[in-house]
mmCIF file of the N, C-alpha and C atoms, coordinates in Angstrom:
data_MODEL
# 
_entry.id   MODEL 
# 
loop_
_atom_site.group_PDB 
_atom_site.id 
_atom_site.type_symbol 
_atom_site.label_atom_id 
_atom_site.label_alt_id 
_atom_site.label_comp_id 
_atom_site.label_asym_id 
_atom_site.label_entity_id 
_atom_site.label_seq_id 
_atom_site.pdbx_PDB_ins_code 
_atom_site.Cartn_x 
_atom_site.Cartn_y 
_atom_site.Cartn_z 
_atom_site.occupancy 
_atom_site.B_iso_or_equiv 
_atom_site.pdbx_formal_charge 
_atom_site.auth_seq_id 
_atom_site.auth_comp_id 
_atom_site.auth_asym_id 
_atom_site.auth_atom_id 
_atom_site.pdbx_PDB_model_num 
ATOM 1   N N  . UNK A 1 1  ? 13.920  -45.174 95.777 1.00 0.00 ? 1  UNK A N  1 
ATOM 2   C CA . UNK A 1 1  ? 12.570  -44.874 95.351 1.00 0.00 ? 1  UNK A CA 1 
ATOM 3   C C  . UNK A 1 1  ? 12.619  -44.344 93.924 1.00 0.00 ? 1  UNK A C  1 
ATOM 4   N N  . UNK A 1 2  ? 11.439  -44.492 93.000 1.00 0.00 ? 2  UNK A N  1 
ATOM 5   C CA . UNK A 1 2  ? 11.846  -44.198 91.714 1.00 0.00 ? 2  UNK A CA 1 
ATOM 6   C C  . UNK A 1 2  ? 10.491  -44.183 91.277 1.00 0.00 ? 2  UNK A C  1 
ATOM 7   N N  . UNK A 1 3  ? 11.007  -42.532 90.915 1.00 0.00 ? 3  UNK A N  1 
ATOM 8   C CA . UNK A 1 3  ? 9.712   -42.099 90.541 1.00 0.00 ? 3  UNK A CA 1 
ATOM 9   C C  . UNK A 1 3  ? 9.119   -41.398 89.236 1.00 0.00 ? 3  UNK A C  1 
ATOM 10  N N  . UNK A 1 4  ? 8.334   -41.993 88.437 1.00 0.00 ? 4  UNK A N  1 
ATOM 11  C CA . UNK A 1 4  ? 8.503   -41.610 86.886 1.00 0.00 ? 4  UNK A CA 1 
ATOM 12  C C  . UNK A 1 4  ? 8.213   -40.245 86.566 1.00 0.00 ? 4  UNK A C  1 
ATOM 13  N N  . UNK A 1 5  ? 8.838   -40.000 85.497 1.00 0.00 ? 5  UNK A N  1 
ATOM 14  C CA . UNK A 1 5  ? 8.974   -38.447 85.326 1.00 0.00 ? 5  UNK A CA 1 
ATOM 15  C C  . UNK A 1 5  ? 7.443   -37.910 84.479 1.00 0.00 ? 5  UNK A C  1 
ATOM 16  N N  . UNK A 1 6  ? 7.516   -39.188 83.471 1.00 0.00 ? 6  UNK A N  1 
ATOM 17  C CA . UNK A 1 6  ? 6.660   -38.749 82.389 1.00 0.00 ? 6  UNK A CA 1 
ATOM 18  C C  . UNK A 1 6  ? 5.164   -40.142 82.336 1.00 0.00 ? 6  UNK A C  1 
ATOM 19  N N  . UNK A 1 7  ? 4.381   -40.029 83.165 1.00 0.00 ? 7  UNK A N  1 
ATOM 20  C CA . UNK A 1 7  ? 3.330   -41.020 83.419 1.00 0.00 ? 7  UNK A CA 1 
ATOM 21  C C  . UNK A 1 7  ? 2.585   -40.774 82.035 1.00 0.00 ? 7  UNK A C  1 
ATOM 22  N N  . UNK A 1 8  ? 2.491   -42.493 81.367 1.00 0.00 ? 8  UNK A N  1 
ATOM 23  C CA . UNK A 1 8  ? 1.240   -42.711 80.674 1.00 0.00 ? 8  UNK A CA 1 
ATOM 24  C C  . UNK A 1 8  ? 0.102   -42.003 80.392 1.00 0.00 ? 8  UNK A C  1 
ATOM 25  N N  . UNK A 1 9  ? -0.291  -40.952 79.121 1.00 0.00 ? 9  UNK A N  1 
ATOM 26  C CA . UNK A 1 9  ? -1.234  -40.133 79.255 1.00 0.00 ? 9  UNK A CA 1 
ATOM 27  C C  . UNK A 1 9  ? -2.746  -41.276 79.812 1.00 0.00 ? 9  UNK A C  1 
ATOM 28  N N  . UNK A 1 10 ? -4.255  -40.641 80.361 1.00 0.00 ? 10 UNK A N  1 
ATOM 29  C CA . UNK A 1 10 ? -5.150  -41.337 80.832 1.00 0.00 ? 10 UNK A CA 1 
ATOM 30  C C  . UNK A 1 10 ? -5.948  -41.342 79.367 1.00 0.00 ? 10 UNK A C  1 
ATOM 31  N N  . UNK A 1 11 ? -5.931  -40.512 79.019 1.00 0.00 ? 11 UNK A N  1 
ATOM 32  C CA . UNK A 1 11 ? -6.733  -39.931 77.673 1.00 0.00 ? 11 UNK A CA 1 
ATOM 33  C C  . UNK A 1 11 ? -6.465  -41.152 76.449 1.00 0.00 ? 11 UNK A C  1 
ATOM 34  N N  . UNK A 1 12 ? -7.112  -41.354 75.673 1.00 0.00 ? 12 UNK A N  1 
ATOM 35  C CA . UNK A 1 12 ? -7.242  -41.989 74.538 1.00 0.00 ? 12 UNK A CA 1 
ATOM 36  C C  . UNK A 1 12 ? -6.356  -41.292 73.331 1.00 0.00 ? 12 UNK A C  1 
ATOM 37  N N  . UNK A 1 13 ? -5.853  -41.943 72.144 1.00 0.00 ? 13 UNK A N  1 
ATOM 38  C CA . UNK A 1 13 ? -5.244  -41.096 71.328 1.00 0.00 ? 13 UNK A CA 1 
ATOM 39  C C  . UNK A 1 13 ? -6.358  -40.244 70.100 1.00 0.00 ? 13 UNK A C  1 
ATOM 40  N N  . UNK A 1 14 ? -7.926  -41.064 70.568 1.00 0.00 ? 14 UNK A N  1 
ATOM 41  C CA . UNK A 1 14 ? -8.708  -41.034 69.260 1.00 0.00 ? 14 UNK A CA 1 
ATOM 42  C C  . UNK A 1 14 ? -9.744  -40.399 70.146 1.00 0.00 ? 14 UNK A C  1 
ATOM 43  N N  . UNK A 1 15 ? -9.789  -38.979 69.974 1.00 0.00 ? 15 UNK A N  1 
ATOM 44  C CA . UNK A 1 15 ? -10.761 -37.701 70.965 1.00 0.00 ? 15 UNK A CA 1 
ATOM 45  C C  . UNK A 1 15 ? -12.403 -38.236 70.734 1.00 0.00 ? 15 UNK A C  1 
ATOM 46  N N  . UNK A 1 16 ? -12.360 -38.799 69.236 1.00 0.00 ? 16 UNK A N  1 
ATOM 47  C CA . UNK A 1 16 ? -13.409 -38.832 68.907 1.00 0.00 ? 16 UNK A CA 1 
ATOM 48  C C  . UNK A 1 16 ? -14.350 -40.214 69.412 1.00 0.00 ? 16 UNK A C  1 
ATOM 49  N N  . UNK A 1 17 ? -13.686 -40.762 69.547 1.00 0.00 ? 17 UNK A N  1 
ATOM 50  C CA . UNK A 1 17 ? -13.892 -42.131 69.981 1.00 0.00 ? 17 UNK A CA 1 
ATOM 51  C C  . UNK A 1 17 ? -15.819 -41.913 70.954 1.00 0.00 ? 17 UNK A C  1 
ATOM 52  N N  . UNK A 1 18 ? -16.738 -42.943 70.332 1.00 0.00 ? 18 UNK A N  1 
ATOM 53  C CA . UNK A 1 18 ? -17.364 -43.129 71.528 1.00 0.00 ? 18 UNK A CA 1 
ATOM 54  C C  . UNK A 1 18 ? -17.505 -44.280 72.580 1.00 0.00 ? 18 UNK A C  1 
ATOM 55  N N  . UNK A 1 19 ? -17.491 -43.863 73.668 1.00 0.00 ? 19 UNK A N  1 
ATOM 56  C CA . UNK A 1 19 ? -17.467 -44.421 74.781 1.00 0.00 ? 19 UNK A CA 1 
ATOM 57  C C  . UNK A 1 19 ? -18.326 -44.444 75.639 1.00 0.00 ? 19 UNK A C  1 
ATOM 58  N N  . UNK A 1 20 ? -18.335 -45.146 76.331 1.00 0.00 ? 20 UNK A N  1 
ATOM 59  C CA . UNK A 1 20 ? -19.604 -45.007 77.627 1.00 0.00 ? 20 UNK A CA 1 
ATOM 60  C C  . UNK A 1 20 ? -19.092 -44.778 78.941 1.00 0.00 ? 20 UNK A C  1 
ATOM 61  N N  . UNK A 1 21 ? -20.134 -43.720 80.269 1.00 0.00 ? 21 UNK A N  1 
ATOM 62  C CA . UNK A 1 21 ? -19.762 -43.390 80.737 1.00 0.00 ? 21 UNK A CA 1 
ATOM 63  C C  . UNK A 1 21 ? -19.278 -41.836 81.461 1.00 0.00 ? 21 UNK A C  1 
ATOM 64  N N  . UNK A 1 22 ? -18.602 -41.550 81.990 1.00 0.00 ? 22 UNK A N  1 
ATOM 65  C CA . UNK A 1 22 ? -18.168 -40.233 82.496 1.00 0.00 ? 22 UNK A CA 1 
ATOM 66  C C  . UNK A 1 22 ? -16.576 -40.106 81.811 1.00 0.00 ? 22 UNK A C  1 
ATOM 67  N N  . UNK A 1 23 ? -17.063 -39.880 80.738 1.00 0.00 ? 23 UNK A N  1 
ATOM 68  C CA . UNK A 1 23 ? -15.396 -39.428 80.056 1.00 0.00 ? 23 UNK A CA 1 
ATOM 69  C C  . UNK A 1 23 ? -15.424 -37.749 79.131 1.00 0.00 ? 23 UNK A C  1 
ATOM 70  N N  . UNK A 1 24 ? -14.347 -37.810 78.950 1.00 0.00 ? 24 UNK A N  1 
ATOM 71  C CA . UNK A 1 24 ? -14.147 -36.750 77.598 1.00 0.00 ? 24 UNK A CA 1 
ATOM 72  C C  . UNK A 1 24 ? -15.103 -36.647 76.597 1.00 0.00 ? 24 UNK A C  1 
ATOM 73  N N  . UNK A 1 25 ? -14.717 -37.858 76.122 1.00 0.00 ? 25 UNK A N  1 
ATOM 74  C CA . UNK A 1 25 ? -15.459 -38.072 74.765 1.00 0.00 ? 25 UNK A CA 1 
ATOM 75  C C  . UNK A 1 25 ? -16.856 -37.887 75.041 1.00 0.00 ? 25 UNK A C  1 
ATOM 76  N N  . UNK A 1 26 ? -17.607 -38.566 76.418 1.00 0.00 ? 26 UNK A N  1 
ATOM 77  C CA . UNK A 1 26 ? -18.965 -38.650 75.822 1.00 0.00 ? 26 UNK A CA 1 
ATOM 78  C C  . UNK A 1 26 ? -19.464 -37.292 76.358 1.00 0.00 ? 26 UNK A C  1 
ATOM 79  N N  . UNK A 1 27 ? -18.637 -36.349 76.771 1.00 0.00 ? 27 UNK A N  1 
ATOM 80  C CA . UNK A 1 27 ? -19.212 -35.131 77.244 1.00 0.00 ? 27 UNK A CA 1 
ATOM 81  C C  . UNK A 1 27 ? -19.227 -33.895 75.448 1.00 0.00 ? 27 UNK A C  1 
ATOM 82  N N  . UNK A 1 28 ? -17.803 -34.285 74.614 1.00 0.00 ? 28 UNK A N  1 
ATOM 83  C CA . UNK A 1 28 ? -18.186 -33.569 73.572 1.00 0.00 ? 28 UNK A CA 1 
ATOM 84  C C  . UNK A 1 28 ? -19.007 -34.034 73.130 1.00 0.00 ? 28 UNK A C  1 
ATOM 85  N N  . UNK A 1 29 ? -19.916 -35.678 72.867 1.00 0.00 ? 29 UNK A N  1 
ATOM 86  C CA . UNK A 1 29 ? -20.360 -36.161 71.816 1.00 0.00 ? 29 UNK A CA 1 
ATOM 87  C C  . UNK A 1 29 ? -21.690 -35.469 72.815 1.00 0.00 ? 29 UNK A C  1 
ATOM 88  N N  . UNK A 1 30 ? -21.755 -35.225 73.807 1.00 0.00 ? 30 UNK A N  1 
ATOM 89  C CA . UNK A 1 30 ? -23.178 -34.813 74.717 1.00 0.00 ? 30 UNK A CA 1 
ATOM 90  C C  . UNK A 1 30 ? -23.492 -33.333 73.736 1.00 0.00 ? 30 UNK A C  1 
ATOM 91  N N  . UNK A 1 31 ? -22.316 -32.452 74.222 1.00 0.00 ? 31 UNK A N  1 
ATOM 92  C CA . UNK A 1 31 ? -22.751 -31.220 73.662 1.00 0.00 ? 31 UNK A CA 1 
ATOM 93  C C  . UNK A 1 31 ? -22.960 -30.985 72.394 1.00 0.00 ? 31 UNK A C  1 
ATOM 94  N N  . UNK A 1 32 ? -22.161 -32.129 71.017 1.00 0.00 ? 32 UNK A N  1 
ATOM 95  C CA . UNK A 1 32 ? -22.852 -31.938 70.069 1.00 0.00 ? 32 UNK A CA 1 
ATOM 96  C C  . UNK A 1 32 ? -24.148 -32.158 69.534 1.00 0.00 ? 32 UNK A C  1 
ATOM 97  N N  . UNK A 1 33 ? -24.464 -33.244 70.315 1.00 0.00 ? 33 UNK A N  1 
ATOM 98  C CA . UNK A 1 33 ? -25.456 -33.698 70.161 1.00 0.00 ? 33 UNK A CA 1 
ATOM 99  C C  . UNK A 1 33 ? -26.753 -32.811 70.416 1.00 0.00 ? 33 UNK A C  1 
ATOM 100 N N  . UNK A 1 34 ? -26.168 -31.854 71.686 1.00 0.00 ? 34 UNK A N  1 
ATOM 101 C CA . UNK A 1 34 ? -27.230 -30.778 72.479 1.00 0.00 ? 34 UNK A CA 1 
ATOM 102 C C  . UNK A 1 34 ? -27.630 -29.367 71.323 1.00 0.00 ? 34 UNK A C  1 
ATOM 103 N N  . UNK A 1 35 ? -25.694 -29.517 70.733 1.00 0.00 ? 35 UNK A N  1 
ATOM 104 C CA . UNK A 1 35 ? -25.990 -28.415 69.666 1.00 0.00 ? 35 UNK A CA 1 
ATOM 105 C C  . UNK A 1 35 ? -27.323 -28.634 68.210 1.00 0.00 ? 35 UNK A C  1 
ATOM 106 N N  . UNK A 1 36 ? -26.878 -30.145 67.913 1.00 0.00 ? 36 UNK A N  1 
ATOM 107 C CA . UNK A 1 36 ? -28.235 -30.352 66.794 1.00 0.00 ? 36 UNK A CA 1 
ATOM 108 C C  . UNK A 1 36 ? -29.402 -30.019 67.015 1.00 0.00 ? 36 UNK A C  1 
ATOM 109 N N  . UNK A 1 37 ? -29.737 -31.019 68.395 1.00 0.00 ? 37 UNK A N  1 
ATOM 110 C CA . UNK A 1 37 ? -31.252 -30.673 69.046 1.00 0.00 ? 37 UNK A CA 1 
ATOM 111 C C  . UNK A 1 37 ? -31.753 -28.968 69.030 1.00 0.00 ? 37 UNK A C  1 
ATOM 112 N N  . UNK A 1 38 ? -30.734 -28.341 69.495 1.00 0.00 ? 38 UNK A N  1 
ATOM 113 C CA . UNK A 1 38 ? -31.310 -26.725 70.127 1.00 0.00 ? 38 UNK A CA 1 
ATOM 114 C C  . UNK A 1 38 ? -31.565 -26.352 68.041 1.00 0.00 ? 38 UNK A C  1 
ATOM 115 N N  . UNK A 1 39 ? -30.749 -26.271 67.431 1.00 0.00 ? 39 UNK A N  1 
ATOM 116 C CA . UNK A 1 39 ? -30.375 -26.239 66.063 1.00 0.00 ? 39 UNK A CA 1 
ATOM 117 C C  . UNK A 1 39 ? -31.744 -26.775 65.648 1.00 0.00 ? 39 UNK A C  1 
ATOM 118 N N  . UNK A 1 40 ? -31.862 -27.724 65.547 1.00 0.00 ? 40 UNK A N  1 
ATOM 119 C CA . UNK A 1 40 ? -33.365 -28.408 64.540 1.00 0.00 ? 40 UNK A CA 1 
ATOM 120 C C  . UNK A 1 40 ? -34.501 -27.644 65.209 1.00 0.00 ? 40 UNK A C  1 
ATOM 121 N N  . UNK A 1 41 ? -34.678 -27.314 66.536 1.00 0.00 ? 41 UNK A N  1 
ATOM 122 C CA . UNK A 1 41 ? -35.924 -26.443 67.278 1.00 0.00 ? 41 UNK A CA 1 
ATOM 123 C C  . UNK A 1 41 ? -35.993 -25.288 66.840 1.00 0.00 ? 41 UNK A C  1 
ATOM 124 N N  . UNK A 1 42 ? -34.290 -24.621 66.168 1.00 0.00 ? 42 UNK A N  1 
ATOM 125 C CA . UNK A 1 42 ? -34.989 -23.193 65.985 1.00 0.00 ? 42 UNK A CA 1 
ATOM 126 C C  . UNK A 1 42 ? -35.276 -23.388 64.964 1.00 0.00 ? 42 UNK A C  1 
ATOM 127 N N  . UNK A 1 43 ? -35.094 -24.148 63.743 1.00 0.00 ? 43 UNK A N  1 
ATOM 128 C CA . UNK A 1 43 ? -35.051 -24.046 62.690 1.00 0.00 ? 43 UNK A CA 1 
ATOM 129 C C  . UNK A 1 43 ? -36.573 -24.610 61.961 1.00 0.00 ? 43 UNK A C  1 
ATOM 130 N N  . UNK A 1 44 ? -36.884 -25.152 63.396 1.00 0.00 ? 44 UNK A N  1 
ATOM 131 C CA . UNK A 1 44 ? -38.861 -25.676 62.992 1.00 0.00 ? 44 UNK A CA 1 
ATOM 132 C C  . UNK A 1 44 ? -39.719 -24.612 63.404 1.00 0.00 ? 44 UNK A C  1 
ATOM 133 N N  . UNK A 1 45 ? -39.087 -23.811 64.376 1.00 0.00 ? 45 UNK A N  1 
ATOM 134 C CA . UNK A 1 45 ? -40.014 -22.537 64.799 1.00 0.00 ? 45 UNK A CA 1 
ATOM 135 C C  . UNK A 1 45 ? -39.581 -21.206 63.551 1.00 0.00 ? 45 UNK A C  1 
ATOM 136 N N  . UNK A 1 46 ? -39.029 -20.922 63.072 1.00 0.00 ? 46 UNK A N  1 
ATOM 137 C CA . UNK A 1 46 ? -38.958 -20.484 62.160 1.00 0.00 ? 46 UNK A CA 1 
ATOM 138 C C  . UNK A 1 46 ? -39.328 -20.795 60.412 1.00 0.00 ? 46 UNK A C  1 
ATOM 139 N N  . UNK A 1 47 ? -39.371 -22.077 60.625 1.00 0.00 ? 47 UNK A N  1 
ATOM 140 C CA . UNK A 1 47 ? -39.947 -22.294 58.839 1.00 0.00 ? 47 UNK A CA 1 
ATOM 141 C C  . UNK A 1 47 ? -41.850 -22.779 59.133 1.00 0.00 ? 47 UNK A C  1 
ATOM 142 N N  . UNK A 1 48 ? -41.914 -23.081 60.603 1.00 0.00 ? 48 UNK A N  1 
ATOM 143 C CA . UNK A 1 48 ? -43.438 -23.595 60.602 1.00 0.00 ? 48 UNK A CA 1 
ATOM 144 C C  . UNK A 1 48 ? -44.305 -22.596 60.930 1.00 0.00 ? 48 UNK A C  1 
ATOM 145 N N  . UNK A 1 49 ? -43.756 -21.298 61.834 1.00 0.00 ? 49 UNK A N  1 
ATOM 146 C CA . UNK A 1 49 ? -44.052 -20.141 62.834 1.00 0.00 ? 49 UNK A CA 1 
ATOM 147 C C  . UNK A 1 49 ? -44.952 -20.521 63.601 1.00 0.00 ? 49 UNK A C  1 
ATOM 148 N N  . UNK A 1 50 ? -44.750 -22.047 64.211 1.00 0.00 ? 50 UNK A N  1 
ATOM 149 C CA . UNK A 1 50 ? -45.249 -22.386 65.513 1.00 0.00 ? 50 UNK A CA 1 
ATOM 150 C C  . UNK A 1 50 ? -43.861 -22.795 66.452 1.00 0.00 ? 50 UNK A C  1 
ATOM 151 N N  . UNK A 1 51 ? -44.635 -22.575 67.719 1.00 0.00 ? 51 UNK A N  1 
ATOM 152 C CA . UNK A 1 51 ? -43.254 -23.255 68.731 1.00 0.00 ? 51 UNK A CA 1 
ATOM 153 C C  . UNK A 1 51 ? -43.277 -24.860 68.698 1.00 0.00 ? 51 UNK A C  1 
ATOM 154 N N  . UNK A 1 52 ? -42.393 -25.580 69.102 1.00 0.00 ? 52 UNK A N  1 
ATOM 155 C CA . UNK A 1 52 ? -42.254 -26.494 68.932 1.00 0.00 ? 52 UNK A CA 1 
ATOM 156 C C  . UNK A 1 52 ? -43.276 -28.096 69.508 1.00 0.00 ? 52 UNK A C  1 
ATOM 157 N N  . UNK A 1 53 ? -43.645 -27.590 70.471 1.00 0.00 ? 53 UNK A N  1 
ATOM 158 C CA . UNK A 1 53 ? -44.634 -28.111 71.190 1.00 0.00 ? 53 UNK A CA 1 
ATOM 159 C C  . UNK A 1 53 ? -45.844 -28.085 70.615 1.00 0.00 ? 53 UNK A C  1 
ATOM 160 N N  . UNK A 1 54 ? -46.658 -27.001 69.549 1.00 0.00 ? 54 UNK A N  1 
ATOM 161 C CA . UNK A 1 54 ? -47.243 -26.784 69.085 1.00 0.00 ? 54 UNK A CA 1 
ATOM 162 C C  . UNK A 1 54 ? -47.620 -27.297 67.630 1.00 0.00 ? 54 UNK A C  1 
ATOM 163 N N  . UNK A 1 55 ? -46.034 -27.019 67.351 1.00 0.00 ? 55 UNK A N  1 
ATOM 164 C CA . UNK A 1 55 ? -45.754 -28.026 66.070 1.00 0.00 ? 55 UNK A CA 1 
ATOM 165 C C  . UNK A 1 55 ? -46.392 -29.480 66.186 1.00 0.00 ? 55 UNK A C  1 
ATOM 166 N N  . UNK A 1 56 ? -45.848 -30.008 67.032 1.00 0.00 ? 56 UNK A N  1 
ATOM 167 C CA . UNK A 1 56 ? -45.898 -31.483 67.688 1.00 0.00 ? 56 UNK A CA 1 
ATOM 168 C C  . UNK A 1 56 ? -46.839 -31.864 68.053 1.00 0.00 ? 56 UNK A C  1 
ATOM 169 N N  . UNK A 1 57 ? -47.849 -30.955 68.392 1.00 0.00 ? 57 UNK A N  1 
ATOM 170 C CA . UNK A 1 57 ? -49.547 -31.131 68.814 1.00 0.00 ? 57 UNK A CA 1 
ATOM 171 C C  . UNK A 1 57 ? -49.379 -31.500 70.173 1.00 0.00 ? 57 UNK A C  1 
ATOM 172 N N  . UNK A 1 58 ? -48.420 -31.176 70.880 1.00 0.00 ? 58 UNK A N  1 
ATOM 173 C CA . UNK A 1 58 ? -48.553 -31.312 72.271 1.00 0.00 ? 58 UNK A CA 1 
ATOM 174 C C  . UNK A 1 58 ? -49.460 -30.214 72.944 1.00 0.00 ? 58 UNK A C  1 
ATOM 175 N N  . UNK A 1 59 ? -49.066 -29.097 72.690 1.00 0.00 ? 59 UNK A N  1 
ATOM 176 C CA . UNK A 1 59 ? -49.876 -28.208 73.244 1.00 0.00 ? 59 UNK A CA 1 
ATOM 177 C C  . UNK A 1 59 ? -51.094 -27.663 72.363 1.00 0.00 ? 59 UNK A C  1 
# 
């Protein structure tokens, strides 16, 4: 029986890579993406001094 010591990493060599799916990558590219969004909201409620919804004429 023979059994390998050192298995093929699963991971990609390029972190950044996008991909589709349930992987690595598209979970950092998720949270950066989450970071801009939250980022551009505060940054319209503070230069407009409406909330964002408001801004937008939703509410």
């Amino acid at each position: 029986m023979s059994v390998s010591k050192n298995p093929a990493p699963i991971v990609s060599e390029a972190p950044n890579a996008v991909r589709f799916g349930f992987t690595p990558q598209s979970e950092n590219w998720n949270g950066r993406l989450a970071m801009i969004g939250f980022l551009s909201a505060i940054l319209i409620e503070a230069f407009s001094g409406q909330g964002l919804l408001h801004f937008w004429g939703i509410l």
